[in-house]
N, C-alpha and C positions, 0 to 999 in steps of 0.2 A: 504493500500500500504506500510505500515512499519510495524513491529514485534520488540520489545525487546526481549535483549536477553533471557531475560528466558521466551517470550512465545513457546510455543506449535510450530513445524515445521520453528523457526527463526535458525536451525542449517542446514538447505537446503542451497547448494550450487547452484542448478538449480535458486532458488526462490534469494537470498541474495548476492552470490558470494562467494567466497573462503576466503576472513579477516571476513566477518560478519560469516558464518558459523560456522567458527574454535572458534570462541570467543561465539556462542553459546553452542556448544558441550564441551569446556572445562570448562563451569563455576565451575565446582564443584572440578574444576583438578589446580587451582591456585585463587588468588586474583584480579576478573579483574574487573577494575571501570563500575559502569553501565551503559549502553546506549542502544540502538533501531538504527535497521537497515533500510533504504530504499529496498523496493524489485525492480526487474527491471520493473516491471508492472509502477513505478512510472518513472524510466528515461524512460520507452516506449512512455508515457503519456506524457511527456515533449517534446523526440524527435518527437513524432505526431504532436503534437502544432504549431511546427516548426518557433517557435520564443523563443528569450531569457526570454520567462518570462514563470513562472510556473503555471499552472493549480490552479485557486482559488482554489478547494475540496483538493488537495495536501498541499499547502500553513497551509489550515487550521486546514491537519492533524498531519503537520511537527509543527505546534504553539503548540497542545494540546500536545504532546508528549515530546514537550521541557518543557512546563510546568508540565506537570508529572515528568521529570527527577529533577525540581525543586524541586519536594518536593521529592524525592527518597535520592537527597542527602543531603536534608535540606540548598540548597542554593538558594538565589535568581540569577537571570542572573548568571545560573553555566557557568563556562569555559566549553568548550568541545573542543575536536578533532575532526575535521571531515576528512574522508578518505575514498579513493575508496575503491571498493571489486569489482574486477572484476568478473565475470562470473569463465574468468578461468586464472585469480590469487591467485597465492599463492596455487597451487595445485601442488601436485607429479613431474608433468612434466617440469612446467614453471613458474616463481617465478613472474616476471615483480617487481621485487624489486625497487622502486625509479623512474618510469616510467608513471605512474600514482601519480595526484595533492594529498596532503597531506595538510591540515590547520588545526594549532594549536591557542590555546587560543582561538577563537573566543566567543560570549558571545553574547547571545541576538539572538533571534526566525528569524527576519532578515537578522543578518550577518549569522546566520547557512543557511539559505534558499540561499543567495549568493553564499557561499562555495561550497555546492551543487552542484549547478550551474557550477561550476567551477572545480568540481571533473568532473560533467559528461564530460564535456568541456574536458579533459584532456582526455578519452578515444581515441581523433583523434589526439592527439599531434605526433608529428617526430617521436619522440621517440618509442612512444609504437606502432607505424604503421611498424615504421622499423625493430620492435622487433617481431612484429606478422609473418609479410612477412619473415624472416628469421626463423621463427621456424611451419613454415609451415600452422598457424594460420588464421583461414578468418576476416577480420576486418568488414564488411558487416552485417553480425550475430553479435557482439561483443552487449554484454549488461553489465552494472554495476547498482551493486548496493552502496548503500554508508554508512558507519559506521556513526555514531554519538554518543560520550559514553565521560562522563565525565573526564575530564582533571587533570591526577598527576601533582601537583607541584614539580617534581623532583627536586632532591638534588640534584641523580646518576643513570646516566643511562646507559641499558649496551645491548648488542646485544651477544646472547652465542649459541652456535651450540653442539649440544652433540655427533654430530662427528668432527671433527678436518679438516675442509674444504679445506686446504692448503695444508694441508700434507697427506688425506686420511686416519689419521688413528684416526678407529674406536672406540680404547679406551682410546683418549683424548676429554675432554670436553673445548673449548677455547671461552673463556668469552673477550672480548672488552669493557670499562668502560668508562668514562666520567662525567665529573660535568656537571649539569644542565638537560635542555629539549632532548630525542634522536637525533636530527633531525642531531646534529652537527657529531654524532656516523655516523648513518643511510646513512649519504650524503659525508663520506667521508673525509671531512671538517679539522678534526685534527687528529693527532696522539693520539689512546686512551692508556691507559693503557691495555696488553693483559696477560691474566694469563690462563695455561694450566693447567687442572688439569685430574689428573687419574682416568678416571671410576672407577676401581675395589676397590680402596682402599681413592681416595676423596683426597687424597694429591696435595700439589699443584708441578708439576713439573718445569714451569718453570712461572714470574714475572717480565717482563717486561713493566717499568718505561715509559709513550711515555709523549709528550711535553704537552700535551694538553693546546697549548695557548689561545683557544677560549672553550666558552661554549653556548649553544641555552637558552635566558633567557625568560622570559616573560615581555613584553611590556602593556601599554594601549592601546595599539594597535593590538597585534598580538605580534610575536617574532622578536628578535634581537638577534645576533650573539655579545657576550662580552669579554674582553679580561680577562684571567684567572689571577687573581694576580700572581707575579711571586712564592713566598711562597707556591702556594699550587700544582702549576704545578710538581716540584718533590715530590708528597710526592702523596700516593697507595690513589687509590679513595674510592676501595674496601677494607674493612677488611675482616680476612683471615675468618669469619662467615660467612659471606656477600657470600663471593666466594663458600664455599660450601653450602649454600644453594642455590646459584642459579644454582650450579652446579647437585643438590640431583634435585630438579626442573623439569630439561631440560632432565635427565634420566628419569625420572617419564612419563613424557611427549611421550618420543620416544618409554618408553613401551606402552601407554594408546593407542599411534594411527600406532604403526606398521612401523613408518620410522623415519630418523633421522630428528633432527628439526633445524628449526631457528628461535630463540624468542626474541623479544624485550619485554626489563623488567625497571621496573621506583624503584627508592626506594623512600620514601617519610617521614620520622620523624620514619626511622628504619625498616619502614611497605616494603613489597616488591610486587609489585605488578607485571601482566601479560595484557601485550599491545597486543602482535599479538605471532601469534605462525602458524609457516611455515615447509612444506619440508625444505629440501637442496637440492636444485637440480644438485649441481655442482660435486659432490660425484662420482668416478668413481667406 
């Protein structure tokens, strides 16, 4: 009922959902931390059961596979992110960006089995019922699947579109930055630093300084939301390296899959890594 991502058929969207998919089909197309997906067969399995607890044989497949991701990365009790993958998120059409549950750092075969849980759980939330009914979506059929893949310690992290979302235009690449874990990016949370840069020739056009008072850190627990010391809030998250490679990236990206993208990207001790990689659906 799970696949990592570099087995054999874990790049199916029918089987995985639209974040597990995209992350097995790009493995060779950037740096993405490792991990294994839940197929919907397993949330079927669970919403059959029709209680909040998970099917022992699932339980015990979601243990072995944590423990293979332990030694994959050479960690004991690795951090992971666990995350929906809708059926049909994160596809051409419909993004369901932030609508569906996201859990960071979690640690430990248990707390991942919870999250889970609590991914599938968020499939019925307000939000993404209200988001389905409005975009003419059956929620009834609705199936996910769920990512689970080892956890960047980010330094900086940045949300970049290799089309220019706002403005419509095609040959700007606009990268949004921040200290710490995405989530503070992702949700909106603070004013990141936004820097525009030119397809054709990689310059940056324009660099804009944002407040960033808060950054997503890691806890023993899970995350907290911290205040940025005042010192580092004016001063570019990104170096101008930094910005075009994630800028060479994200072109790379929208040639390999035929549409413009939206990716979330982690830096970690200079290394840059690839979290999720989407449509833009808001492109006129």
């Amino acid at each position: 009922m799970l696949s990592f991502f570099t087995d054999p058929g874990a790049d199916s969207v029918d089987m995985f959902g639209g974040k597990a998919a995209s992350l097995a089909k790009l493995g060779s197309r950037g740096n993405i931390p490792p991990g294994f997906s839940l197929s919907i067969n397993a949330f079927q399995a669970w919403a059959d059961a029709g209680s909040s607890e998970m099917p022992a044989a699932l339980i015990d497949e979601i243990k072995q596979a944590y423990t293979t991701l332990e030694r994959t990365c050479g960690v004991i009790d690795v951090p992971v992110a666990v995350r929906s993958s809708a059926v049909d998120e994160d596809g051409v059409g419909e993004s369901f960006a932030g609508l569906h549950d996201t859990y960071l750092n979690i640690i430990g075969a248990e707390n991942v089995i919870e999250a889970v849980i609590k991914c599938w759980r968020s499939l019925a939330n307000d939000e993404a019922i209200a988001y389905r009914k409005a975009n003419g979506l059956d929620f009834d059929s609705a199936q996910m699947g769920v990512v689970i893949q080892q956890l960047v310690f980010a330094d900086v992290s940045a949300v970049a579109f290799s089309a220019n979302p706002i403005t419509n235009n095609r040959n700007e690449v606009l990268i949004n930055a921040n200290y710490g874990l995405g989530e503070a990016v992702v949700s909106g949370l603070v004013t990141p630093d936004t820097i525009i840069v030119d397809r054709n020739d990689l310059t940056q056009q324009t660099v804009a300084i944002g407040a960033k008072e808060k950054m997503t850190v890691r806890t023993e627990n899970g995350t907290e939301e911290k205040k940025v010391p005042r010192i580092m809030q004016g001063m570019a998250v990104l170096t101008d390296a930094q910005a075009t490679e994630i800028a060479e990236l994200v072109i790379n990206l929208e040639n390999h899959n035929g549409w413009p993208v939206d990716v979330e990207l982690a830096i970690h001790d200079s290394q840059l890594y690839l979290l999720q990689c989407r449509p833009i659906t808001t492109l006129n």
